[in-house]
C-alpha positions as CSV (number, residue, x, y, z in Angstrom):
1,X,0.0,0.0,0.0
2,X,1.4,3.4,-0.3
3,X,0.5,6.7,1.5
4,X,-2.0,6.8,3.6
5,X,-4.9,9.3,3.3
6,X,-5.8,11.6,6.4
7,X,-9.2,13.3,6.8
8,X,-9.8,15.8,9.2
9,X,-13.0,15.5,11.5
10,X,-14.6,16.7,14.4
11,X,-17.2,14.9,16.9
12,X,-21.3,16.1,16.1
13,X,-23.2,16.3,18.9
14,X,-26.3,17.0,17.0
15,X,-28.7,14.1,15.0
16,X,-31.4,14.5,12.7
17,X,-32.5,15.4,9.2
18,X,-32.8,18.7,10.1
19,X,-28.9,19.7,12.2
20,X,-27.7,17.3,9.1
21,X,-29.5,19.6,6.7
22,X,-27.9,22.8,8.6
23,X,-24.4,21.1,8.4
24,X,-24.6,20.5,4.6
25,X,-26.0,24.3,4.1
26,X,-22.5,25.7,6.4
27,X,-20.6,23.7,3.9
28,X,-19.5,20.5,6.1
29,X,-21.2,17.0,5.1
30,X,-22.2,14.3,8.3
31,X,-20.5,11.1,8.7
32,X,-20.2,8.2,11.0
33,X,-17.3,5.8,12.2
34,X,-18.0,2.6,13.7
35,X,-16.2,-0.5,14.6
36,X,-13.5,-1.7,16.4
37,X,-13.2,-3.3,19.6
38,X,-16.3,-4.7,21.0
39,X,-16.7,-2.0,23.4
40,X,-16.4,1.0,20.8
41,X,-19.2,2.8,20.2
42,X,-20.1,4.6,16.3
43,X,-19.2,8.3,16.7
44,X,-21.1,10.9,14.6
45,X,-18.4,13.0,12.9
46,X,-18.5,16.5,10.6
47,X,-16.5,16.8,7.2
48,X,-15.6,19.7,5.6
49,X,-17.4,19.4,2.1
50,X,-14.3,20.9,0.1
51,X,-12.2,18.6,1.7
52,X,-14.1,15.3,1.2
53,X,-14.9,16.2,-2.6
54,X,-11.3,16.8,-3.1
55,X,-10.4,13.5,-1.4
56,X,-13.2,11.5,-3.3
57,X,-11.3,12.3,-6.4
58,X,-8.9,10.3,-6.1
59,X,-9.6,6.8,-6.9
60,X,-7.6,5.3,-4.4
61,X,-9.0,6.7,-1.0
62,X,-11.6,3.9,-1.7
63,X,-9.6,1.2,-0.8
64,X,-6.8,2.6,1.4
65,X,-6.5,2.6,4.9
66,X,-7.3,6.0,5.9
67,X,-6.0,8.2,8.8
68,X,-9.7,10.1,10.5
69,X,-8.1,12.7,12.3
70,X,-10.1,14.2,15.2
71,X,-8.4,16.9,17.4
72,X,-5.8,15.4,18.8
73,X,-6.4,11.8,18.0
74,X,-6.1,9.6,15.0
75,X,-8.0,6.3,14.1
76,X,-7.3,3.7,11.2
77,X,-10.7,3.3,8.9
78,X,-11.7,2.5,5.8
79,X,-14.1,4.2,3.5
80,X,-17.5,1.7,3.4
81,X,-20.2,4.0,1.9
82,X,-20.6,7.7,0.4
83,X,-24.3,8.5,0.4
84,X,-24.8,11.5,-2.8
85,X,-27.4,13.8,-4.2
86,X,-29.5,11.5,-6.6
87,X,-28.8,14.4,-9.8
88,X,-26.1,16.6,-8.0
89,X,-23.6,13.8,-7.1
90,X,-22.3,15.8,-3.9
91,X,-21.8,13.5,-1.2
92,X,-24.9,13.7,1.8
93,X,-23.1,11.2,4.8
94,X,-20.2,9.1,4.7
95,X,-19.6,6.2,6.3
96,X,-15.9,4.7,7.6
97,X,-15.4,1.8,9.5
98,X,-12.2,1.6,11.7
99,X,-9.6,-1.2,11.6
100,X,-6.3,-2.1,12.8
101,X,-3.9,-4.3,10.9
102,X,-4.8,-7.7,11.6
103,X,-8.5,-6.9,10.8
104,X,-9.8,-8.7,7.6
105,X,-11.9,-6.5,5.8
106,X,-14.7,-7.3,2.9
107,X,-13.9,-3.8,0.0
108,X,-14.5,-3.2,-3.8
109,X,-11.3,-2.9,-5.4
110,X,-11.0,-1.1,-9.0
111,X,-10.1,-3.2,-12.0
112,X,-7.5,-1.3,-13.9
113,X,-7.4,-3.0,-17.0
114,X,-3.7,-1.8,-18.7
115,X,-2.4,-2.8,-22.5
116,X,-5.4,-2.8,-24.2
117,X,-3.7,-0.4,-26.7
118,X,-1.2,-3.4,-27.5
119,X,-3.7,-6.0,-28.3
120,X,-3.3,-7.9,-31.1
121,X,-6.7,-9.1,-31.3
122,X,-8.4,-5.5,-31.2
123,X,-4.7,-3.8,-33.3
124,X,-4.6,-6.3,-35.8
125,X,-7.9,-8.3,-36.1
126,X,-10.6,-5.9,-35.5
127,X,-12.0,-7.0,-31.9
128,X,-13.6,-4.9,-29.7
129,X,-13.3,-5.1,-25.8
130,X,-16.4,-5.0,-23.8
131,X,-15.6,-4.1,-20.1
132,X,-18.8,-6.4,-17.7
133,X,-17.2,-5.3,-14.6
134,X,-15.8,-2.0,-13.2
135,X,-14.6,-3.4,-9.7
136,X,-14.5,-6.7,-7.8
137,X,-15.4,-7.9,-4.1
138,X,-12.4,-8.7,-2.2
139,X,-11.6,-10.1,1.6
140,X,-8.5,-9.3,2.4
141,X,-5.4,-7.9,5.7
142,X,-6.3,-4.6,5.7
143,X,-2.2,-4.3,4.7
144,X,-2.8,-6.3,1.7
145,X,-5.5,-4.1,0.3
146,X,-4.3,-3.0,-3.2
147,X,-5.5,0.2,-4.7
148,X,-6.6,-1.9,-7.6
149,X,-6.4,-5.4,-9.4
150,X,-4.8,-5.0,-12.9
151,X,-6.2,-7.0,-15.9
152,X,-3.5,-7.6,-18.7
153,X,-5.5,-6.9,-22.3
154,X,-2.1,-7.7,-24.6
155,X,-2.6,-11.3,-24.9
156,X,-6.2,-11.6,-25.2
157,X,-7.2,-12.8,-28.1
158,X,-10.7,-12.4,-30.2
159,X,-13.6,-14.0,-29.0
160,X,-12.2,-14.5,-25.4
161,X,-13.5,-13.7,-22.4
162,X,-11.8,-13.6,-19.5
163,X,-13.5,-14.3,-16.0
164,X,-13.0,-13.5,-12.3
165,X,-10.5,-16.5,-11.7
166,X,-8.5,-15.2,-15.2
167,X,-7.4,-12.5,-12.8
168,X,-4.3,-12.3,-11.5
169,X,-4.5,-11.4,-7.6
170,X,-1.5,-9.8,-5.1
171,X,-1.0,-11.6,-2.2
172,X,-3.4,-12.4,0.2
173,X,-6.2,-11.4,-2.0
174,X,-9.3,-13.6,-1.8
175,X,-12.3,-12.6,-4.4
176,X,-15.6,-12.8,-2.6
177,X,-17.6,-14.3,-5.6
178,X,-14.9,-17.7,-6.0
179,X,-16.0,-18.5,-2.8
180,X,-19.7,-19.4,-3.4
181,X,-18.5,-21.6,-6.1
182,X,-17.9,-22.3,-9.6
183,X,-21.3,-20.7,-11.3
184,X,-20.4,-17.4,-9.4
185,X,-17.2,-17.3,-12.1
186,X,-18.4,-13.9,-13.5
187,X,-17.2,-12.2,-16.4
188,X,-14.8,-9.4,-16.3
189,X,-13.8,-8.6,-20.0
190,X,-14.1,-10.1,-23.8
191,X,-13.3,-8.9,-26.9
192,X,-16.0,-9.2,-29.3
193,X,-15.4,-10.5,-32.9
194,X,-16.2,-7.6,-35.9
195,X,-19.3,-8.1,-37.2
196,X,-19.4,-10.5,-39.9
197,X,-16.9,-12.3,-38.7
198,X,-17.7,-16.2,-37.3
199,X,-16.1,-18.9,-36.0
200,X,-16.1,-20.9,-39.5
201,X,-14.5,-18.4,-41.0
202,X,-11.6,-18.2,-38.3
203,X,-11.1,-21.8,-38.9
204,X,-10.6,-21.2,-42.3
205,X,-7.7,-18.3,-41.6
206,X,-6.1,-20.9,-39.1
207,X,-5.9,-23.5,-41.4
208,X,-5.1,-21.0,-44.2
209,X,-1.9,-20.4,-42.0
210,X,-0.9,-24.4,-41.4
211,X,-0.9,-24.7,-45.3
């Protein structure tokens, strides 16, 4: 993992639809941390809106262990759910949940799939790739969280489609699908043939080759 994030909090007394609607118009957004030790109790927390947007820029602070800094105290979390405006997309309540390094954590992780621009099959062939999934489920060491799972396009050839146990995981990595079994085997990527083009007729060019 590399740096870790740090967000800057402080402890809300108030509750309710209406203090959070007040908060939101001053500029700061609600949010909750929760977890732990058995004996911890969730804490209601303030964000600074400016802040938080800036921060949920950056695709990593979704699956990084982040620093919540309040006062004069720190706590480890994670980033579990951003609540948002239905058509403004500005984030209403967030919601972190804190860990220490032995906890095992259940996070979406990015797919980042790289080469595609090298592919043979799309380059030279004509094939298009069709992306079915953005993210996956992981369980994982919260230090073994990577920032994302990369999906190597340059060998894949046309027609193929690769699924979630084509992936190539880092250490310690378990994918939450796999674990309910075989038929959960998703799809993550293909590349689709050009239209026109069939099976037969790839046959042929193989064959065509050989002679």
């Amino acid at each position: 993992m590399s740096d870790i994030f740090t967000i800057n909090a402080e402890v809300r007394e108030s509750a309710g639809k209406g203090a959070s609607r007040r908060l939101r118009r001053e500029g700061k957004v609600p949010a909750i941390i929760y977890g732990g030790a058995k004996n911890r109790k969730p804490t209601s927390l303030t964000l600074e809106a400016r802040e938080l947007v800036k921060a949920l820029q950056n695709e990593a602070v979704y699956s990084h262990v982040l620093t919540i800094q309040v006062g004069d105290k720190e706590e480890q979390a994670i980033l579990m759910d951003v609540q948002r405006h239905p058509s403004k997309g500005n984030p209403l309540h967030v919601d972190f949940e804190r860990v220490t390094k032995n906890s095992t954590i259940h996070k979406r992780v990015p797919l980042h799939f790289i080469n595609e621009d090298k592919c043979k099959a799309v380059k030279l062939q004509g094939g298009k790739i069709q992306h079915n999934a953005t993210d996956v489920d992981v369980t994982c060491k919260v230090g073994d969280l990577p920032e994302f799972i990369e999906v190597d396009m340059a060998n894949a050839e046309l027609g193929q489609v690769l699924h979630l146990s084509d992936l190539v995981l880092p250490k310690g990595i378990t994918l939450v699908e796999l674990n309910k079994g075989a038929d959960h085997d998703a799809p993550v990527v293909s590349i689709a043939k050009p239209a026109g083009v069939s099976d037969d007729a790839d046959e042929g060019e193989e064959e065509a080759t050989e002679e």
